[in-house]
C-alpha positions as CSV (number, residue, x, y, z in Angstrom):
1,X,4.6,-108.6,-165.1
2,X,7.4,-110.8,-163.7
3,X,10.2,-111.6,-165.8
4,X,13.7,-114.0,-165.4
5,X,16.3,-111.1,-165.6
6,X,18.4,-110.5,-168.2
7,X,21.7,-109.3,-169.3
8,X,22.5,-107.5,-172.3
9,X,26.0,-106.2,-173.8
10,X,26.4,-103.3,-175.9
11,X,29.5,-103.0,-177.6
12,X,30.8,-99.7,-179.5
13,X,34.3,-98.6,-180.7
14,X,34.8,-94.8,-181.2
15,X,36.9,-92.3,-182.4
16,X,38.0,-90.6,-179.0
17,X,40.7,-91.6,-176.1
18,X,39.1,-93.3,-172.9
19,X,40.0,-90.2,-170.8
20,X,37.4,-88.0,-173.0
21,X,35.1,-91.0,-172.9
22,X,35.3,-91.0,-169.4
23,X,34.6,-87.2,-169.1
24,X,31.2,-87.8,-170.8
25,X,30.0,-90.4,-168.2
26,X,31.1,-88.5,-165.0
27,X,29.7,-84.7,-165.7
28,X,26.0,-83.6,-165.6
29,X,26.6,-81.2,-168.3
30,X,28.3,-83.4,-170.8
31,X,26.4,-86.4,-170.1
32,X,22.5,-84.1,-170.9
33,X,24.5,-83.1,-174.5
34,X,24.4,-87.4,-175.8
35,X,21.8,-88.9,-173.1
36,X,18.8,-87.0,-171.9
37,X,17.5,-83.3,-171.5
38,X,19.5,-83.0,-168.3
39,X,21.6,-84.7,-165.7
40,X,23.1,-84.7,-162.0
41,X,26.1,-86.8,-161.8
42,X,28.0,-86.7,-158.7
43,X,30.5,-89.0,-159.7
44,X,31.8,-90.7,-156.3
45,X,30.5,-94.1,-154.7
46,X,27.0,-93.8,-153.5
47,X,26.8,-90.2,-155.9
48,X,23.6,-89.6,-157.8
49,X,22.4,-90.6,-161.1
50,X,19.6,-88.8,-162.6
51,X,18.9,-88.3,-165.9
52,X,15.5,-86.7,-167.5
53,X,14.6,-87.8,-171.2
54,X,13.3,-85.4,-173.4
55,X,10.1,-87.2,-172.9
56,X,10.1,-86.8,-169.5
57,X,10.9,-90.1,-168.2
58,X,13.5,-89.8,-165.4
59,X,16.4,-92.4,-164.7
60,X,17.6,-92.7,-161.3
61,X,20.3,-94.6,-159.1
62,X,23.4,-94.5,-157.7
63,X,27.3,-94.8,-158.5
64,X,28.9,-98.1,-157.5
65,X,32.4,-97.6,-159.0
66,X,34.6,-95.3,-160.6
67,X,37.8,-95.9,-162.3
68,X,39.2,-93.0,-164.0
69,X,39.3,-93.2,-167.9
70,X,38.5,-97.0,-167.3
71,X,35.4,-98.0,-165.5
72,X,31.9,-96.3,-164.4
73,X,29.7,-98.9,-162.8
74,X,26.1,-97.3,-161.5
75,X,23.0,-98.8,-160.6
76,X,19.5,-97.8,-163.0
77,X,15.7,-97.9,-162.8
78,X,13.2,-95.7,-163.9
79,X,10.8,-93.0,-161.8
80,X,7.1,-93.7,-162.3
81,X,7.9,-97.7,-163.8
82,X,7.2,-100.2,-161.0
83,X,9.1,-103.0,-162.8
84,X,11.8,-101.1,-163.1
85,X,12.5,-98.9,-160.6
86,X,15.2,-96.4,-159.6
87,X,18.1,-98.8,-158.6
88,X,16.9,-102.0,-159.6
89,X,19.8,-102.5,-162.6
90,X,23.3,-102.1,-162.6
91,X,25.0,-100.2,-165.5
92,X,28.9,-100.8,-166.3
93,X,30.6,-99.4,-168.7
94,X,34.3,-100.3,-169.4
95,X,36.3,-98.1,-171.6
96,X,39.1,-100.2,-173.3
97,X,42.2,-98.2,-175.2
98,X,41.8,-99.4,-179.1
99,X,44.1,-98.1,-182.1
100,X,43.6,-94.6,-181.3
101,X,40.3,-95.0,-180.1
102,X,38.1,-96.5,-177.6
103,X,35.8,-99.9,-176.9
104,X,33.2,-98.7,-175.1
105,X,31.7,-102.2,-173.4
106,X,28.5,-101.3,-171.5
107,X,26.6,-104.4,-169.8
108,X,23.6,-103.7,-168.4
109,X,22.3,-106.3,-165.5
110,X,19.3,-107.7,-163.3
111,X,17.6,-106.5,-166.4
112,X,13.7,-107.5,-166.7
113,X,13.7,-109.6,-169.8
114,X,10.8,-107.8,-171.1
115,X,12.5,-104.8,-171.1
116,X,16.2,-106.2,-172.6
117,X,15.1,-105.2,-176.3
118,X,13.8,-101.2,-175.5
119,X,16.7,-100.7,-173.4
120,X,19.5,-102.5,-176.1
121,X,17.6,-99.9,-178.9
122,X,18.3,-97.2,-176.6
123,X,22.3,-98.1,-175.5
124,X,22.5,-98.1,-179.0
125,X,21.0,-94.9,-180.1
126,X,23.0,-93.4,-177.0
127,X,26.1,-95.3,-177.7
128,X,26.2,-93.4,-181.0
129,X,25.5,-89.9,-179.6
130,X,28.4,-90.8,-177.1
131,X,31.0,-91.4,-180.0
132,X,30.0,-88.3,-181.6
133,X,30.4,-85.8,-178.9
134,X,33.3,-87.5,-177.3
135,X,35.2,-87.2,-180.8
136,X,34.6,-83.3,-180.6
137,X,31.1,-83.5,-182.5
138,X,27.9,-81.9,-182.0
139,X,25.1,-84.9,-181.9
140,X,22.2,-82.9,-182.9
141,X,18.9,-82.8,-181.0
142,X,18.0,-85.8,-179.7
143,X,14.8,-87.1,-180.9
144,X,15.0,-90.8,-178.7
145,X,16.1,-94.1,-179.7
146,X,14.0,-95.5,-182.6
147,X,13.1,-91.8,-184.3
């Protein structure tokens, strides 16, 4: 199915400094503890992305941009979805310094419209898990977005 693409903006202010933000988006080990069951992040332009659900859906793409403590910009798509395949999105995440904490902007582009909603109910769920272990906290099993 063909779809106009869409952007959507996820906005989320936690309890952590940008610098331990940022640790969480550029490390395979740290990301697997609030998204997925495991990770490879090699954090340089043109690095991989991958990221396995507990499902066993895999994300895959590449990183665009890196600004320490500031900016992570990859591109997304999923293995096995044709509409959405491995780097067919782009994912950027800014990291803003806020009274002790941090905005955490993601925007997520070139999105199929008729996957905007699934993917906003997952930022979200992920979004959470972020703030939680970034502030030091253990986020539990992850059960997926929605559970």
């Amino acid at each position: 199915m063909t779809s106009e693409p869409a952007t959507l903006v996820v906005e989320r202010r936690v309890d952590a400094t940008p610098a331990a933000v940022y640790a969480y988006l550029t490390d395979s080990e740290r990301w697997a503890r609030w998204q997925g069951a495991e990770a490879t992040i090699d954090a340089q332009p043109g690095g991989l992305f991958r990221m396995r659900m507990g499902n066993g859906m895999c994300a895959r793409g590449q990183f665009v941009e890196l600004v320490p403590d500031t900016r992570v910009v990859f591109t997304w798509g999923w293995i096995d979805m044709p509409d959405l395949p491995p780097g067919s999105t782009i994912v950027e995440i800014d990291l803003e310094h806020d009274a002790g904490g941090t905005l955490i902007r993601l925007t997520h582009r070139d999105m199929p419209a008729d996957h905007a909603d699934m993917h906003r109910v997952g930022w979200e769920h992920y979004l959470a898990r972020l703030d939680v272990c970034a502030a030091g906290g253990d986020p539990g099993p992850d059960l997926g977005a929605g559970a």
